[in-house]
TORKOL-4160 file (C-alpha; in steps of 0.2 Angstrom, whole numbers, padded with zeros to 4 digits, m for minus):
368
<pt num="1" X="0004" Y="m0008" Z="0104"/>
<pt num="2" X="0006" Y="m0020" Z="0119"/>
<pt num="3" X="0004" Y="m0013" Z="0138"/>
<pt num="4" X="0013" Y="m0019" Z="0151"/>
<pt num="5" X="m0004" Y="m0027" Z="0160"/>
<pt num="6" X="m0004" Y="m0039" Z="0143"/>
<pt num="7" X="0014" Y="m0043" Z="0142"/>
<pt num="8" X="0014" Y="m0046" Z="0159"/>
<pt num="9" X="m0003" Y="m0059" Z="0158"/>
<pt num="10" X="0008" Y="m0065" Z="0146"/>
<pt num="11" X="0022" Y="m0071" Z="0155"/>
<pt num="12" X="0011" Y="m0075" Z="0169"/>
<pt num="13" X="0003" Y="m0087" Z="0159"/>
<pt num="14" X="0018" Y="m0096" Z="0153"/>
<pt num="15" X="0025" Y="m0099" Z="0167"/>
<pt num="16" X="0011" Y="m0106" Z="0175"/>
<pt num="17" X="0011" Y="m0119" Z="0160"/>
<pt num="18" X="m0001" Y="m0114" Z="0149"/>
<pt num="19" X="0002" Y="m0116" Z="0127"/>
<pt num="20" X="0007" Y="m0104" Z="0116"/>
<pt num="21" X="m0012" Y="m0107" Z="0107"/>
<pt num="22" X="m0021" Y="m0106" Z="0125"/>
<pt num="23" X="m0014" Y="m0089" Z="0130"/>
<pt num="24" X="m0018" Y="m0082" Z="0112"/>
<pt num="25" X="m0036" Y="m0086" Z="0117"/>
<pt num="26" X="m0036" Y="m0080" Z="0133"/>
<pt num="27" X="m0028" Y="m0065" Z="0128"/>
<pt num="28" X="m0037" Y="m0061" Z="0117"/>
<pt num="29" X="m0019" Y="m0060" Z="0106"/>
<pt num="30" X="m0012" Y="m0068" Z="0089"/>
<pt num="31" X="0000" Y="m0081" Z="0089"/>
<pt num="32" X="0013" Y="m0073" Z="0083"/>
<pt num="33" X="0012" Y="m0059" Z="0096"/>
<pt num="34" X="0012" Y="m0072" Z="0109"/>
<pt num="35" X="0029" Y="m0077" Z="0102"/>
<pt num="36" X="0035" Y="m0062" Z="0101"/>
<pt num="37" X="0031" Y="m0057" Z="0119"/>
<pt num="38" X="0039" Y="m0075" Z="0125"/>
<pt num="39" X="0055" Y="m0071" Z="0115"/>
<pt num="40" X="0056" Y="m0054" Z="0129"/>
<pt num="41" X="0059" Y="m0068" Z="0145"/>
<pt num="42" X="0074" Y="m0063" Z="0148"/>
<pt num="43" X="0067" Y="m0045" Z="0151"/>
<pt num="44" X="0054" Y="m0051" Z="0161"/>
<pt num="45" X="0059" Y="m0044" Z="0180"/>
<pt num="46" X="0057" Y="m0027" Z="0170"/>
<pt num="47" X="0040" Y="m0030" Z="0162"/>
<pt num="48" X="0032" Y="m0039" Z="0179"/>
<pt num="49" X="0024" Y="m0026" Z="0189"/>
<pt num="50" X="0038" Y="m0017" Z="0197"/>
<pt num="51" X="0042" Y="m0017" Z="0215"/>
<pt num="52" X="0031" Y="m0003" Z="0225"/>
<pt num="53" X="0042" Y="m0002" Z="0240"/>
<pt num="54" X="0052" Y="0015" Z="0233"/>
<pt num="55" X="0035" Y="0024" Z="0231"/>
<pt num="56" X="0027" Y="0020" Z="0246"/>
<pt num="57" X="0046" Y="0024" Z="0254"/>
<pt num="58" X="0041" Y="0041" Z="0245"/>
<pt num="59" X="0024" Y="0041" Z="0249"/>
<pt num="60" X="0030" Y="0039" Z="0269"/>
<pt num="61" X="0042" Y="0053" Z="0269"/>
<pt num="62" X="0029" Y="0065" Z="0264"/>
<pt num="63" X="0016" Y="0062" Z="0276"/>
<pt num="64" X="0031" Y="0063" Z="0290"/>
<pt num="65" X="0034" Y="0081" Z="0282"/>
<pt num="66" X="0017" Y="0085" Z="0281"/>
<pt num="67" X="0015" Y="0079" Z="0297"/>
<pt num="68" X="0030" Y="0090" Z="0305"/>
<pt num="69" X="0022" Y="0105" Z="0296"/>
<pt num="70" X="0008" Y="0101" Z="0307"/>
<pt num="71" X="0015" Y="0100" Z="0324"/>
<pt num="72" X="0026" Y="0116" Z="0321"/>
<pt num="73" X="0009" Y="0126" Z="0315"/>
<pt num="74" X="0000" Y="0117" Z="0331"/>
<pt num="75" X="0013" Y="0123" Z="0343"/>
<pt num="76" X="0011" Y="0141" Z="0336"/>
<pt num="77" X="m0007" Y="0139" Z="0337"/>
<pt num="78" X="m0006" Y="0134" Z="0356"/>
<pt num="79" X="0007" Y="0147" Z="0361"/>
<pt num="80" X="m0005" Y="0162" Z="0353"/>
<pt num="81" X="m0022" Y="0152" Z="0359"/>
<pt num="82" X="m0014" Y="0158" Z="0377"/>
<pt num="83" X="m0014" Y="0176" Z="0373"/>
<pt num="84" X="m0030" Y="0176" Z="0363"/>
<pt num="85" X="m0043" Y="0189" Z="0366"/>
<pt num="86" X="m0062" Y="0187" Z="0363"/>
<pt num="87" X="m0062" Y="0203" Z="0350"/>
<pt num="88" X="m0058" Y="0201" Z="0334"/>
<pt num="89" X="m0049" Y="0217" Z="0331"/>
<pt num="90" X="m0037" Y="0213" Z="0345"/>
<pt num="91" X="m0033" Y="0196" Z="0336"/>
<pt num="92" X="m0030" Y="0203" Z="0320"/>
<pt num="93" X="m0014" Y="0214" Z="0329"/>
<pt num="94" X="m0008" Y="0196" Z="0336"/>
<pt num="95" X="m0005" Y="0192" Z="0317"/>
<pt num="96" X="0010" Y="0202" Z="0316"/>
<pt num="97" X="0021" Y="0196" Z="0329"/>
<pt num="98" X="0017" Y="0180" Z="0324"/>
<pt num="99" X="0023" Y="0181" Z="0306"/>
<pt num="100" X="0040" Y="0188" Z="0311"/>
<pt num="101" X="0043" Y="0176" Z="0325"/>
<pt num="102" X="0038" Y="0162" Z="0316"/>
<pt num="103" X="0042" Y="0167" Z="0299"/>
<pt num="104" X="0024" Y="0164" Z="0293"/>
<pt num="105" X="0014" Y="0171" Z="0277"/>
<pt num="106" X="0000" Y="0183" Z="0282"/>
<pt num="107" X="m0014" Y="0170" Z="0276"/>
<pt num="108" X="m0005" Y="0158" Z="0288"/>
<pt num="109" X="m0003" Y="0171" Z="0303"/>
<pt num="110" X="m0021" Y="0175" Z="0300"/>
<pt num="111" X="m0029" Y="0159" Z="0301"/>
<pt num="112" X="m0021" Y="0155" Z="0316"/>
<pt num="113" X="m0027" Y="0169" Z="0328"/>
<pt num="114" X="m0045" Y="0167" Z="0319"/>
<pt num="115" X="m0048" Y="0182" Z="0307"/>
<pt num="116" X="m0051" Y="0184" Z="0289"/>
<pt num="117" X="m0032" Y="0179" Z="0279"/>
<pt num="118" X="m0036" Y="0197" Z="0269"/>
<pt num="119" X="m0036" Y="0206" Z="0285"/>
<pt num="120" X="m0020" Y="0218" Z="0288"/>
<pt num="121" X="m0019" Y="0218" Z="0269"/>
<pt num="122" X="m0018" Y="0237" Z="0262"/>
<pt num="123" X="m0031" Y="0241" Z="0250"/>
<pt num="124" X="m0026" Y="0249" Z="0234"/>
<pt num="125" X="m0034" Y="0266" Z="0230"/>
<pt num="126" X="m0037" Y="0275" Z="0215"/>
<pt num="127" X="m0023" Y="0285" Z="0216"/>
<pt num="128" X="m0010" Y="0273" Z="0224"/>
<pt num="129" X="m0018" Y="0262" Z="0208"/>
<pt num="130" X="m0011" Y="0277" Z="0197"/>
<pt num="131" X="0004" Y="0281" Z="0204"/>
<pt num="132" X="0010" Y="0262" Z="0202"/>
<pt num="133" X="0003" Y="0259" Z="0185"/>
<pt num="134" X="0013" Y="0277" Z="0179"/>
<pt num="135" X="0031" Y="0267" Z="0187"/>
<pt num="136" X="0027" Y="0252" Z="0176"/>
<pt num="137" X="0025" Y="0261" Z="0160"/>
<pt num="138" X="0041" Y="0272" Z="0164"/>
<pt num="139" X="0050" Y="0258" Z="0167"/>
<pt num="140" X="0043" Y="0245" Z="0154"/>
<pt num="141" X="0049" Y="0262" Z="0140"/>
<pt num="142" X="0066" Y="0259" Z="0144"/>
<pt num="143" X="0064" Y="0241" Z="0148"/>
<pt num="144" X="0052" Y="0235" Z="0135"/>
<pt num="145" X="0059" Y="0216" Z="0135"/>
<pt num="146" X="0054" Y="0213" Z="0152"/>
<pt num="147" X="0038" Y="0207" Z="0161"/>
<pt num="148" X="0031" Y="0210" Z="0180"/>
<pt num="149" X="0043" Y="0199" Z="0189"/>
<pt num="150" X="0057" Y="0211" Z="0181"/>
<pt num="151" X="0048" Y="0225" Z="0186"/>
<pt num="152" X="0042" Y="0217" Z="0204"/>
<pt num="153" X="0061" Y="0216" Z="0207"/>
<pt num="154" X="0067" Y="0232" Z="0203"/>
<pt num="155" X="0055" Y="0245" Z="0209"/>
<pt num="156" X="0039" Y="0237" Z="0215"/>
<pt num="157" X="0049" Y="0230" Z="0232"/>
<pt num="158" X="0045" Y="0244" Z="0242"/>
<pt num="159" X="0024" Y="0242" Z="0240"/>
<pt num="160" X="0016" Y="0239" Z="0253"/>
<pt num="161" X="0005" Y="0229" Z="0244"/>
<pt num="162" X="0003" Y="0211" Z="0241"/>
<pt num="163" X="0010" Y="0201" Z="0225"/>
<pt num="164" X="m0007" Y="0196" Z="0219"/>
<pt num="165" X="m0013" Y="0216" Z="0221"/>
<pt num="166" X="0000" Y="0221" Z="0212"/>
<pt num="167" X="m0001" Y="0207" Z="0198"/>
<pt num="168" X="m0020" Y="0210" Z="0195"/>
<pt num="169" X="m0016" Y="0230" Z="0193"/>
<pt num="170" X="m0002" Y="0225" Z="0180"/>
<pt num="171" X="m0015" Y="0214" Z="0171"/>
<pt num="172" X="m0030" Y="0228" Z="0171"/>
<pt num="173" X="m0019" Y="0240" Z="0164"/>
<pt num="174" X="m0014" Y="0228" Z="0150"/>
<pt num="175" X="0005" Y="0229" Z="0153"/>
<pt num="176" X="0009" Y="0212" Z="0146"/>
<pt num="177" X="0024" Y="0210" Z="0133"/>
<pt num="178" X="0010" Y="0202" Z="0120"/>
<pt num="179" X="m0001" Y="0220" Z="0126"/>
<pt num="180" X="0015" Y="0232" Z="0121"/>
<pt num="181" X="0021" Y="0222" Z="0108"/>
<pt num="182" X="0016" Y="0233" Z="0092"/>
<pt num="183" X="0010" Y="0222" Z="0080"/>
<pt num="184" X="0005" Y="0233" Z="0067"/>
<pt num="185" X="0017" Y="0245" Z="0063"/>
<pt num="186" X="0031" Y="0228" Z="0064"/>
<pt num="187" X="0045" Y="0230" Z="0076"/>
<pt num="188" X="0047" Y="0247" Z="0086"/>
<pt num="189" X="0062" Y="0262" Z="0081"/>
<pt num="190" X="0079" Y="0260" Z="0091"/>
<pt num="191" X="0076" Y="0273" Z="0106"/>
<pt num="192" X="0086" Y="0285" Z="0107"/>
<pt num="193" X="0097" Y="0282" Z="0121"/>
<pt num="194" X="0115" Y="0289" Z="0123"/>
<pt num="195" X="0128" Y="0277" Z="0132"/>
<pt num="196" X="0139" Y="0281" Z="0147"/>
<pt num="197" X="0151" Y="0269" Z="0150"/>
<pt num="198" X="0155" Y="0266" Z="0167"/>
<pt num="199" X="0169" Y="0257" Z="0176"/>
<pt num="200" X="0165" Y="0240" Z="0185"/>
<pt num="201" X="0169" Y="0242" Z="0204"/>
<pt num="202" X="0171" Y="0224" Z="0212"/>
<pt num="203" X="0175" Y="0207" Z="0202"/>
<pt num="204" X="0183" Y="0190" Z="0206"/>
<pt num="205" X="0188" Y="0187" Z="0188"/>
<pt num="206" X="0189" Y="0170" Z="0192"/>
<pt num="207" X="0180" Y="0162" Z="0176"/>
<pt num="208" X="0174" Y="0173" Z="0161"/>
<pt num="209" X="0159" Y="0165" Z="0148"/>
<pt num="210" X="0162" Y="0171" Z="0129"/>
<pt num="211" X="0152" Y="0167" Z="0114"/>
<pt num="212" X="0146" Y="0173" Z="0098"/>
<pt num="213" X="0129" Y="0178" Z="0092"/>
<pt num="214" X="0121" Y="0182" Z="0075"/>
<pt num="215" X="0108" Y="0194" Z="0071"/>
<pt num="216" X="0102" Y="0204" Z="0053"/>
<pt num="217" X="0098" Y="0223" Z="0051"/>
<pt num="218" X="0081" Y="0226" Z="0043"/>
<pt num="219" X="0093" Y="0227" Z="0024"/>
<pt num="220" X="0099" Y="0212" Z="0028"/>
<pt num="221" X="0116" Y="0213" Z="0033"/>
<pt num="222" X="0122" Y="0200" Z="0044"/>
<pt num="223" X="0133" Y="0205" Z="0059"/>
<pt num="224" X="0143" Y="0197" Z="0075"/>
<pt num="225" X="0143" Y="0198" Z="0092"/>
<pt num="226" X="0153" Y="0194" Z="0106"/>
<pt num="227" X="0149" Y="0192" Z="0121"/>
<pt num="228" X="0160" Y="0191" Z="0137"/>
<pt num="229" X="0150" Y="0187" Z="0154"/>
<pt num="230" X="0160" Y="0187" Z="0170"/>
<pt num="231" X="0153" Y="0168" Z="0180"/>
<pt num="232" X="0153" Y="0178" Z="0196"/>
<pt num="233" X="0139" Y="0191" Z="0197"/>
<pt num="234" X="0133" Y="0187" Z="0178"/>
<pt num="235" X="0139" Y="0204" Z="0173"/>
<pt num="236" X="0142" Y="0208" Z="0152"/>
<pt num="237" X="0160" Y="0211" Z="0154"/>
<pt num="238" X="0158" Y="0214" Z="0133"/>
<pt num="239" X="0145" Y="0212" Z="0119"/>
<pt num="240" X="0157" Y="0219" Z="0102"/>
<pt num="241" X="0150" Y="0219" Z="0086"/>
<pt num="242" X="0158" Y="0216" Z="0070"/>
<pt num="243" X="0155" Y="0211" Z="0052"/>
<pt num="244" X="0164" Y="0194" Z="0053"/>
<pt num="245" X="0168" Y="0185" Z="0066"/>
<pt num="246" X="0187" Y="0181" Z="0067"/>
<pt num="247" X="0200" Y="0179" Z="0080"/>
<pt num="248" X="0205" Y="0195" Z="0078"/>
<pt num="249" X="0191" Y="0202" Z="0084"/>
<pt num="250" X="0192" Y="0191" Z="0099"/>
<pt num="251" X="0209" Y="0199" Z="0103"/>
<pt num="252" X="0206" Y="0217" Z="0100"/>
<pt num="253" X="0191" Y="0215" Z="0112"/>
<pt num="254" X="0199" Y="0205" Z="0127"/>
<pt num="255" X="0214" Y="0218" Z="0123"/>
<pt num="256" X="0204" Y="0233" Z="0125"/>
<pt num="257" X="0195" Y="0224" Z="0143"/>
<pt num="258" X="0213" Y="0222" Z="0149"/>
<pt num="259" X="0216" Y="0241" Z="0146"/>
<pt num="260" X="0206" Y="0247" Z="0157"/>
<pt num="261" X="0212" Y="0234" Z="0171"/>
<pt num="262" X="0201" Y="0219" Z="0170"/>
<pt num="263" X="0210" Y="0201" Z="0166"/>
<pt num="264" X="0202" Y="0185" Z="0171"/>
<pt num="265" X="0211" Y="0170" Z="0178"/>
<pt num="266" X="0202" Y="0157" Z="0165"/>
<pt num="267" X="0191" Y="0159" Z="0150"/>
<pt num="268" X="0178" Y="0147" Z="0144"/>
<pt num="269" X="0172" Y="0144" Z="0125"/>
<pt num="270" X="0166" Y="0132" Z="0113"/>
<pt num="271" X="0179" Y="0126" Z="0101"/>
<pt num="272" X="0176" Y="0138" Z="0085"/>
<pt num="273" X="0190" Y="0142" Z="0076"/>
<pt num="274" X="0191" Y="0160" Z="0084"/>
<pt num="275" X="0195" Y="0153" Z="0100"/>
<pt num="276" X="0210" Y="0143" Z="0095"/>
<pt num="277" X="0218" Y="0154" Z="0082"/>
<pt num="278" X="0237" Y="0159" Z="0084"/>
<pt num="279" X="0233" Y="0176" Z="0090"/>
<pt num="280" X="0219" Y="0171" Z="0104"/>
<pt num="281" X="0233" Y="0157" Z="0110"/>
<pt num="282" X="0249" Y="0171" Z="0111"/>
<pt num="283" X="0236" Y="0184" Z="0120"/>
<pt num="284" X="0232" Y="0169" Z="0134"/>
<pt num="285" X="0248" Y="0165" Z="0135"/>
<pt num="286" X="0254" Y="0183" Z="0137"/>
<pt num="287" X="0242" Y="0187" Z="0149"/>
<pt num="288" X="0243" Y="0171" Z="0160"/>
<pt num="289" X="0224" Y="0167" Z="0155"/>
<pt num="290" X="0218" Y="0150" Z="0157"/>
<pt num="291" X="0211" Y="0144" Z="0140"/>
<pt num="292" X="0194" Y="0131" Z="0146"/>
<pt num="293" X="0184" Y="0124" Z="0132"/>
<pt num="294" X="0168" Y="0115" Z="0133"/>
<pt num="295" X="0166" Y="0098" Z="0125"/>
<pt num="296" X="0162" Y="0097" Z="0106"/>
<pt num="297" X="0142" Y="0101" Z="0103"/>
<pt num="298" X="0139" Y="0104" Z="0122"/>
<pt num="299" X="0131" Y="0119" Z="0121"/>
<pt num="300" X="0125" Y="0117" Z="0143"/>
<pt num="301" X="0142" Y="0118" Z="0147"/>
<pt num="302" X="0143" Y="0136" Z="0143"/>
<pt num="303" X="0124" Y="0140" Z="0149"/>
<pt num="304" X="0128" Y="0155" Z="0157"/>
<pt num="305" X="0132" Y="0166" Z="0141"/>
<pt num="306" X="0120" Y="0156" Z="0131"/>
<pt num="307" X="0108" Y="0163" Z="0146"/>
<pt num="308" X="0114" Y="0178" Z="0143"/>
<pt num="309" X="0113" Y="0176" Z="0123"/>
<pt num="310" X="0094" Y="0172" Z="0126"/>
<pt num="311" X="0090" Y="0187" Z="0135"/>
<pt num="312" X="0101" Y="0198" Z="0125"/>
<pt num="313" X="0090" Y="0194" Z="0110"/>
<pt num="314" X="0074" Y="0193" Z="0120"/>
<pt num="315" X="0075" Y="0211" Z="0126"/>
<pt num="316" X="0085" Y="0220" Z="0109"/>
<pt num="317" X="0089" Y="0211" Z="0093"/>
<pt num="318" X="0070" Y="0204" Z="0090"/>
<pt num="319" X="0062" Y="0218" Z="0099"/>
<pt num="320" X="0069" Y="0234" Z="0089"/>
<pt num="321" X="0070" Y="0238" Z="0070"/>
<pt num="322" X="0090" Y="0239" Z="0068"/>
<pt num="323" X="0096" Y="0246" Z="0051"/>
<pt num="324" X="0114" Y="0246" Z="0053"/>
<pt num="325" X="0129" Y="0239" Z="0062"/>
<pt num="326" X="0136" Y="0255" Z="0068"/>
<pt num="327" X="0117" Y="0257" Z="0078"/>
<pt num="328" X="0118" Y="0241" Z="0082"/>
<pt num="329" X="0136" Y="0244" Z="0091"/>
<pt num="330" X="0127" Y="0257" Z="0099"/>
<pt num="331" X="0111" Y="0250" Z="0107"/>
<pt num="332" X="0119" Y="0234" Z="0113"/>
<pt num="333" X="0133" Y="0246" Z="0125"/>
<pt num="334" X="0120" Y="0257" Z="0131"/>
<pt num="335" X="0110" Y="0241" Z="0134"/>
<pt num="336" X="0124" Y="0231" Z="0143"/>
<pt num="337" X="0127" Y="0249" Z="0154"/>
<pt num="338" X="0110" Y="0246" Z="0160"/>
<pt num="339" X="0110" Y="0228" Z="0161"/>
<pt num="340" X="0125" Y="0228" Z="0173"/>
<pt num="341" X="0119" Y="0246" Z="0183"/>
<pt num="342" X="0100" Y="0240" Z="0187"/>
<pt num="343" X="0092" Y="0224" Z="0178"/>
<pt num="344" X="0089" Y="0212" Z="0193"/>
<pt num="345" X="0095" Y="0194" Z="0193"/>
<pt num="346" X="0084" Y="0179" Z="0200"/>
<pt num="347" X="0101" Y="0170" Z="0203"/>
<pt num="348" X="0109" Y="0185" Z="0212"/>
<pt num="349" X="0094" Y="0187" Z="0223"/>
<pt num="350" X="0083" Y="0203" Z="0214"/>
<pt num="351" X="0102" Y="0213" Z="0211"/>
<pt num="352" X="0109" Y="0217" Z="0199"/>
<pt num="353" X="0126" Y="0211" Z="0191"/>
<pt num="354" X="0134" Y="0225" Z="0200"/>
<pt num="355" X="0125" Y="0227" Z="0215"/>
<pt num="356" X="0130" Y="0209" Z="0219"/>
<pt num="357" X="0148" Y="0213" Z="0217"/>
<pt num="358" X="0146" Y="0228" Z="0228"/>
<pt num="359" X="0138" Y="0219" Z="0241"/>
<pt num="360" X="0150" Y="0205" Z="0240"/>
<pt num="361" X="0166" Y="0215" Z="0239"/>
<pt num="362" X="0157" Y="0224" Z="0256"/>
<pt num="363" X="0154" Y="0208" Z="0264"/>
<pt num="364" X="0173" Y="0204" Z="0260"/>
<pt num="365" X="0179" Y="0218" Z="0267"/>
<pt num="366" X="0173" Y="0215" Z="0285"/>
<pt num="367" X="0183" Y="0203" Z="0292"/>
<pt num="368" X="0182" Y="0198" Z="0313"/>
């Protein structure tokens, strides 16, 4: 295998007159790798060493950033410089105003009024230690899918403490998904969990997701879902199980949505069969639903559900031993409840599904 330095001595050497039989020998090449190199001429502004004025272009824009980052922290510096005080006690209290006037990290704020970047940083007790570790577990029980940033998210935001404190406590107490994964006795019982459906209270409906899945109970019985994700705030409009997947089933599921008042404006899909059966297409029509498919083998185009396909199977289907459909049915509702009541969402900003609509119907609501 040829690199570029050698093709490009190559053509360097051709051009400047040379044989075919020199530049073998200069080379260090055979003849008939010379010949197939020269046969690459007309490709040769792409096999010449290529034009460096893009990276150093690149090269120039960060150190200007860099450089900006430097004047701002300077001016900062200056301004508290004036106020500073010869004891170190009375500098580590400057920290705070500077972090929320300048929107600074506590290592940041600390370094610039000269004290140590742990200073102002609570330290974790025995019992605080305890009390944080018992939240994890109760939490990780009914959330045994999820790891720390899931758990940072949902109830570790009110801590006084920092990421990296909290993060080592999660560690030494051996919380990992690998940790609570039991390996030995196989795959952990369905907990028993009883479901409470609740009613959403704010949604666009502007574009739903829908898609199937696949999954086997431990007999080997294959079964379907369907899963329906609103593209707004991500929530699990529906996840219906069946035995077979059919366009019937489509329809008694968006038929049963629409009874308790919830009708998109648009539906996205891939282009299986249950999707553009007779039924699925009198339903749309009916209910003045726009039918959107996604291009043929283009999965991306539908990535929110397949997201949501991911995560569905991360946190139930290959973490709990399901025997039958009907249990099946059953964990996945009391799972979606809680998914859409208090899992938090890195795209909606640490919410959850329903959280997000709340705060956005609120936000809506207000207007000058």
């Amino acid at each position: 295998m040829l690199t570029r330095e050698q093709v490009s001595r190559v053509l360097q050497a051709y051009k400047n007159g040379a044989s075919r039989y020199q530049i073998a020998e200069r080379c260090q090449l055979s003849y008939g790798t010379v010949c197939r190199v020269l046969r690459l001429r007309s490709y040769e502004a792409y096999l010449l060493p290529r034009n460096t004025d893009k990276r150093a272009k690149h090269t120039e824009t960060l150190l200007r950033n860099r450089l900006r980052k430097v004047e701002r922290l300077l001016k900062i510096t200056v301004s508290v410089v004036r106020h500073l005080q010869p004891n170190g006690r009375k500098r580590a209290l400057l920290a705070t105003p500077v972090r929320a006037r300048h929107g600074l990290s506590r290592q940041e704020a600390n370094r610039i009024v000269g004290v140590s970047p742990s200073a102002g940083c609570p330290k974790l007790s025995s019992d605080a230690t305890k009390c944080i570790v018992e939240d994890m577990t109760r939490y990780f029980d009914q959330n045994p899918g999820q790891g720390f940033n899931k758990v940072l998210e949902a109830i570790l935001q009110g801590q006084p403490y920092g990421r990296k404190q909290l993060r080592q406590v999660y560690e030494d107490a051996k919380l990992q998904i690998t940790n609570r994964r039991p390996i030995a006795e196989g795959l952990a019982p369905v907990p028993l969990r009883v479901s409470r459906p609740i009613q959403a209270q704010f949604s666009l409906n502007e574009m739903w997701s829908m898609d199937f899945m696949t999954h086997v109970t431990t007999g080997g019985k294959r079964f379907w879902i369907l899963n329906i994700v609103d593209d707004f705030n991500r929530e699990c409009v529906a996840a219906e199980v069946s035995e077979r997947r059919s366009t019937v089933m489509v329809v008694r599921c968006l038929r049963k949505i629409r009874s308790i008042g919830r009708t998109p404006k648009a539906i996205r899909s891939d282009n299986g069969m249950e999707f553009k059966g007779r039924d699925y297409i009198a339903w749309a029509k009916a209910a003045v639903v726009n039918r959107v498919y996604i291009r043929p083998a283009s999965p991306t185009e539908n990535s929110l559900v397949e997201r949501f396909n991911q995560t569905m199977r991360l946190e139930v289907l290959s973490r709990y031993a399901i025997t039958s459909i009907p249990e099946a049915a059953r964990m996945l509702e009391d799972w979606r409840v809680r998914y859409n009541l208090s899992r938090p969402h890195y795209s909606l900003g640490g919410l959850s599904p329903l959280q997000y609509s709340a705060l956005a119907g609120s936000k809506a609501s207000i207007k000058p």
